[in-house]
N, C-alpha and C positions, 0 to 999 in steps of 0.2 A: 200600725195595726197588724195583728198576727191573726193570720186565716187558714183554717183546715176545712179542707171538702171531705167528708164521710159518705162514701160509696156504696149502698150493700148489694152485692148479689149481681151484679152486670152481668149474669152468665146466658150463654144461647137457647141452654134449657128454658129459660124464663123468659126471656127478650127475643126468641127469633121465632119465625112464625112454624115452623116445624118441629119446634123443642119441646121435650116430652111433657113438660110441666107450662106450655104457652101459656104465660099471661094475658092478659088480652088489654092490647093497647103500648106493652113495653117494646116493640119494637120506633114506635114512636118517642117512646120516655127517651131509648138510647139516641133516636137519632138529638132530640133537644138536648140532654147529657153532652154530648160530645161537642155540638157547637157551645155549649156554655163553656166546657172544660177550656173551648179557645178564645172562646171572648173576656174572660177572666186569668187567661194562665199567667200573667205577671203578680197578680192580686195573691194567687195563691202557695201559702207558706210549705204547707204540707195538704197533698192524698192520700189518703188511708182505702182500702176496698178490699173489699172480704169476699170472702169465695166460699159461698155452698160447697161441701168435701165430704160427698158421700162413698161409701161401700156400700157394694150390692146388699150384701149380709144389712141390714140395719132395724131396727123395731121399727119405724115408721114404711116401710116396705113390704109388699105383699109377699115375697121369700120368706118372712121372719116368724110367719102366721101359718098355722091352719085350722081345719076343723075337723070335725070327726072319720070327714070321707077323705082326707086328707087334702083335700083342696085349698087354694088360697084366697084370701079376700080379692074382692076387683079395688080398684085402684076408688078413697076417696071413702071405704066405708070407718063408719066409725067405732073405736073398738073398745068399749065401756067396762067397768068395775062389774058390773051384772054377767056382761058375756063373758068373762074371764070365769067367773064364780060358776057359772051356769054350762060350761063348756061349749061354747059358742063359737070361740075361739081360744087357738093355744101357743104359746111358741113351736118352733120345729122340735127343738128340746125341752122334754119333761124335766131336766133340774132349772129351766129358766122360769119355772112356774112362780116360785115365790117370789123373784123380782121384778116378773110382769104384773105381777096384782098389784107390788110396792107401789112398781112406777107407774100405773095409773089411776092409784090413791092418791102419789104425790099431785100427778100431774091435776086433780079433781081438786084437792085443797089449794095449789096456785092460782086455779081461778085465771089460767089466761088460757088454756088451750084442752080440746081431746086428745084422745090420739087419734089423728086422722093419718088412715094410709094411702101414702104418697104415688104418684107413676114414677119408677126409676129414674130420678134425676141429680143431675151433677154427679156422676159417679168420676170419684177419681180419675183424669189420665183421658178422659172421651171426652168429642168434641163439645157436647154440651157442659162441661163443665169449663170450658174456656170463656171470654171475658166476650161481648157481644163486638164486633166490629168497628161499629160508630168510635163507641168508649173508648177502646182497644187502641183505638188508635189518635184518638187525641190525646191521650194519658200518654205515647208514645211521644207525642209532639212535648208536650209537659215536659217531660225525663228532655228534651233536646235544652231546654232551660241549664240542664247540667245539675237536676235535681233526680229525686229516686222515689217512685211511688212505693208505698208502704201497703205491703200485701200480708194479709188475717184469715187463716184458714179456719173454717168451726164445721162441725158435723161428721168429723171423722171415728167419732168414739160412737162403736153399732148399741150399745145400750140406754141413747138419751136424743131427744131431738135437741137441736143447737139453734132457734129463731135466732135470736137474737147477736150481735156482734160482744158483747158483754162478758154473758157465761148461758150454759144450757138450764135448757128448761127446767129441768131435775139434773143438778150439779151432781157428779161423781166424786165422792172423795179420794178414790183413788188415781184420779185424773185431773190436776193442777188445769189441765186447758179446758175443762166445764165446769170449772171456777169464775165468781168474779174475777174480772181482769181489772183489779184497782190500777194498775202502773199506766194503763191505760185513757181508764178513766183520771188518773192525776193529770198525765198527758194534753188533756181533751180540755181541761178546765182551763190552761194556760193561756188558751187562745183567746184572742177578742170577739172574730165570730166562727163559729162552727157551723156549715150548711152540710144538713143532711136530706138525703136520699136515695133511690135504688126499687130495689124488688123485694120481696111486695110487700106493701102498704099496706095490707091489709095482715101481715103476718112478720118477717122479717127486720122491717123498716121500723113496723110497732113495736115489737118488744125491745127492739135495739134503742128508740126512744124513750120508751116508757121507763128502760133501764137507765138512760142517762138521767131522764129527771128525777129517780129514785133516788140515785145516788149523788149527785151534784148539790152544790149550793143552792139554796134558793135563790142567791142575787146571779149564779153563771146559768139559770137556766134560758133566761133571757138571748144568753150568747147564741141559742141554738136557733138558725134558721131552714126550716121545712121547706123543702125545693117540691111543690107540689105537683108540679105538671111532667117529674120527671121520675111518678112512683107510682104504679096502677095498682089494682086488689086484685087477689084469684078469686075467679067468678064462682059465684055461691056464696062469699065472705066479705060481701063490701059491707055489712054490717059493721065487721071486727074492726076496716077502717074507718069508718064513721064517728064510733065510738071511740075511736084511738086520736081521732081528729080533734070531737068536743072535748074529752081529755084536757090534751096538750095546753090546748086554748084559753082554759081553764085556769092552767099553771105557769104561764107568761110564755111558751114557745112563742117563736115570732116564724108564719108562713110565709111564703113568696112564689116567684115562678122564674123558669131561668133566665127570664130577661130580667129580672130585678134582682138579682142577688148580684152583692157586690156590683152593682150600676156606681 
C-alpha cells in the first residue's frame, strides 16, 4: 500500500503562539503533527508540505492598498468590487487599477473567497515563514529513513492569493506556478491513501481539498483521508471550515484523527 501525507502550511506564523497570523489552537495541531509524523513514519511512502511564500509587496497585504488619505487598510478588512469602484480603496499604483477590479471580479465569480487583508505573514526568508518546531523536526527524523520530504512553495506571485496547494485563486497566465498543478495532482492519485492536513482548515487545507476532489476521480477521492485534529480555522472563519467539512462528507472524503490514521 503506497501512502502520502500532505502538509499545508506548518509554518510559525500560523502555529506558534507569537506568529503574526496565530491560529488558535495550531500550536497544538503541530505538537499532534509530529508525534503522528513518528508513529507512522515507516507506513509513510512520501511527504509533501507546502510553505506559505509571501513578499511584503502582495495584494492580500495592507502595503498593496490605500485610500484617499493615503493610509492603509488594518489588517483583516475586506476589500470589495464596490470599494474599488467607489474609491474606497486603491493600489499604491494608479496603473494596477484595472487589474485590481479584474481580480476581485474574478475572485467574486469563484465563489470561494474576498479579498481579505492579511497581517504580514510567511514573508520570504523570516522566522515565521519557517516550518513550526514539533513538525520541523519529525519530518527530520522521517528524511533519517534515508527518504527526502518533498517541499511546494505557493504565494510568491504579489498579484494573486495562493490558498490552496493546487493553483491560485485567480490563476496568472503568465505564471505556470498559479496554474493547476496537474503532474501533481497525477502524482496524488497513485497512492492508495493520501492524509491531508495542516493550516487552516478553515482557508488553505479547504481549498487544497476542495481542489483535489475537483479534480480527482470520483472512485480516488475516497483515497483522501482528513487528519482532523491536526488543522484549526482562523478565528472569524470557522464558518468557511464547516462548510468545507459538510462538503467533503458529502463526496466520500474519509476523516480521522492522528491516532487513527494508518493505525
Amino acid at each position: 500500500m503506497k501512502t502520502c501525507l500532505v502538509i499545508v502550511d506548518p509554518q510559525k506564523d500560523f502555529c506558534h503562539p507569537t506568529g503574526s497570523l496565530f491560529v488558535t489552537g495550531a500550536d497544538q495541531d503541530a505538537l499532534r503533527m509530529g508525534a503522528m509524523i513518528d508513529r507512522v513514519r515507516s507506513k509513510l511512502d512520501r511527504i509533501l508540505v507546502t510553505l506559505d511564500s509571501h513578499h511584503r509587496l502582495h495584494i492580500a497585504n495592507p502595503i498593496f492598498w490605500q485610500n484617499a488619505a493615503g493610509r492603509t487598510p488594518s489588517p483583516f478588512t475586506i476589500i470589495t468590487k464596490k470599494d474599488l469602484r467607489d474609491g474606497v480603496w486603491m493600489p499604491f499604483d494608479a496603473s494596477l487599477n484595472a487589474h485590481a477590479l479584474d481580480y476581485v471580479e474574478q475572485l467574486e465569480h469563484n465563489g470561494r473567497y474576498q479579498l481579505c487583508i492579511w497581517p504580514e505573514h510567511c514573508l520570504i526568508g523570516t522566522w515565521g515563514h519557517t516550518v513550526a518546531d514539533p513538525v520541523c523536526q519529525a519530518l527530520l527524523r522521517w528524511e533519517g529513513r534515508k527518504a527526502v520530504v518533498n517541499w511546494l512553495t505557493k504565494g510568491s506571485n504579489i498579484y494573486t492569493e495562493h490558498y490552496s496547494a493546487l493553483q491560485a485563486d485567480v490563476p496568472d497566465s503568465s505564471d505556470p506556478l498559479t496554474q493547476l498543478n496537474t503532474v501533481l495532482l497525477n502524482d496524488l492519485q497513485s497512492y492508495d491513501v493520501i492524509g491531508l492536513t495542516g493550516e487552516a482548515l478553515s482557508h488553505c487545507v479547504a481549498n487544497t481539498g476542495r481542489d483535489m476532489v475537483a479534480n480527482f476521480a470520483a472512485a480516488t477521492i475516497r483515497k483522501i483521508h482528513l487528519i482532523t485534529d491536526c488543522s484549526s480555522s482562523v478565528s472569524g472563519f470557522t464558518h468557511l471550515a464547516e462548510n468545507f467539512l459538510a462538503d467533503m462528507k458529502v463526496v466520500g472524503m474519509q476523516f480521522c484523527t492522528s491516532a487513527e490514521f494508518l493505525k
